[in-house]
N, C-alpha and C positions, 0 to 999 in steps of 0.2 A: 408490479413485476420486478425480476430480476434481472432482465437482460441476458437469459442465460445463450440468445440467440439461437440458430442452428444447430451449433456445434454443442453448445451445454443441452439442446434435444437430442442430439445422440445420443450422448453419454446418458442422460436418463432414460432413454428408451429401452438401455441395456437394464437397468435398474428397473424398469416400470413392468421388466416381462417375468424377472423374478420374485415379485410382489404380488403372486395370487389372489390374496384377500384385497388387495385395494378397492377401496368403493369410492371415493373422491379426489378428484385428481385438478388441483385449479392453476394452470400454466397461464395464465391473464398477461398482457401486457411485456409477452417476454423477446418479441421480436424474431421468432420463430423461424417466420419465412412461411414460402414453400417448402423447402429443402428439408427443417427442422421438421414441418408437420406429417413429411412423408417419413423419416425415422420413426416420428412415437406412433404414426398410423400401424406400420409394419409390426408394432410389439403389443397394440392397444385391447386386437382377440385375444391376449393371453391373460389379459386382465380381469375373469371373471365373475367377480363382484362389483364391476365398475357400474357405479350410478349415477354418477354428477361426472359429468366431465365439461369442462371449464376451458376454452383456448380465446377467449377475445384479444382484440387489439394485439392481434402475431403478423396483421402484417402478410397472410399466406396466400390471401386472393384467389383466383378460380382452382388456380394447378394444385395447393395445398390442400382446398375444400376438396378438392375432389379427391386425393388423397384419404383423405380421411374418409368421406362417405364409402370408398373400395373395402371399408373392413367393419362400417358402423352395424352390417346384418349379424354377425357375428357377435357384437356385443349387446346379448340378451336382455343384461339388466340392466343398462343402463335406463335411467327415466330422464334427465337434465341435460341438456345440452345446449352449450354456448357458444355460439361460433359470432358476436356480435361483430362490428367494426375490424374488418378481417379483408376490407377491400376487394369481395366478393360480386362480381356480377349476375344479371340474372342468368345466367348461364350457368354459374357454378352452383348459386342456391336451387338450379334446379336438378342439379345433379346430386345435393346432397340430399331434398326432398323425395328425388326419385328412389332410395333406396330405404328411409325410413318406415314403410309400410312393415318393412321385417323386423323394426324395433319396435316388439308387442310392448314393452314397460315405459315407452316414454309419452313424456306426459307434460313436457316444456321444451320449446324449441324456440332459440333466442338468435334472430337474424337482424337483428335492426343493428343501424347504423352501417351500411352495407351500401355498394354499388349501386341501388336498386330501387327503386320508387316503390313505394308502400304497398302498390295495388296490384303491382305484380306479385308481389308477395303475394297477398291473398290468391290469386289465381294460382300459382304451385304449389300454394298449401290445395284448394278444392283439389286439384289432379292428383295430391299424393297419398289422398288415403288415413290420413291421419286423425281417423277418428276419436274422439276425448284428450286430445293433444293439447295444450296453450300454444299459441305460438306468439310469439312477438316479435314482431319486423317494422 
């Protein structure tokens, strides 16, 4: 990561919604927050080639996960997503599960290292529908 925190996610959020063709996008490790993840949540449906989208280790926890899941139906192509070590409860992983049924292209869902015991995971993966999914929690 770069540490671009919150504020450097603004600023590229404005940059991420005039980027059409982006398909990979890996903000890893940048300290994000919530705060930053609701920025590039807000720009992330303009993104419509997005495939890999990449946010571990930001730090965003329930409010930013959920953030982002508010806009994940929207983006069609994505297949990858990684929301690891995000200090996510089950509370939040199940609110970004809950919306994944409407991402028909995805095909890896990377929750581990999260607030959350393993086995819960598996139980909000059964409820969400996520058929031919990888998931890893």
């Amino acid at each position: 990561g770069n540490g671009i925190g919150a504020e450097g996610a603004g600023f590229l959020a404005g940059v991420i919604a005039e980027c059409k063709p982006l398909a990979h996008l890996d903000l890893s490790g940048n300290d994000i927050l919530a705060e930053g993840a609701g920025k590039l949540a807000e720009k992330l449906a303009d993104c419509e080639a997005l495939a890999y989208l990449r946010l571990s280790d930001n730090k965003m926890g329930d409010a930013g996960a959920a953030l982002v899941a508010g806009v994940l139906g929207e983006c069609m192509t994505l297949a990858h997503l990684d929301l690891s070590g995000n200090q996510i409860s089950t509370e939040g992983a199940g609110q970004v599960v809950a919306v994944l049924g409407a991402c028909k292209a995805l095909t890896h869902l990377d929750l581990s290292r999260n607030a959350f015991p393993a086995d819960e995971a598996a139980r909000l993966v059964e409820g969400g529908h996520l058929s031919g999914c990888v998931i890893v929690a």
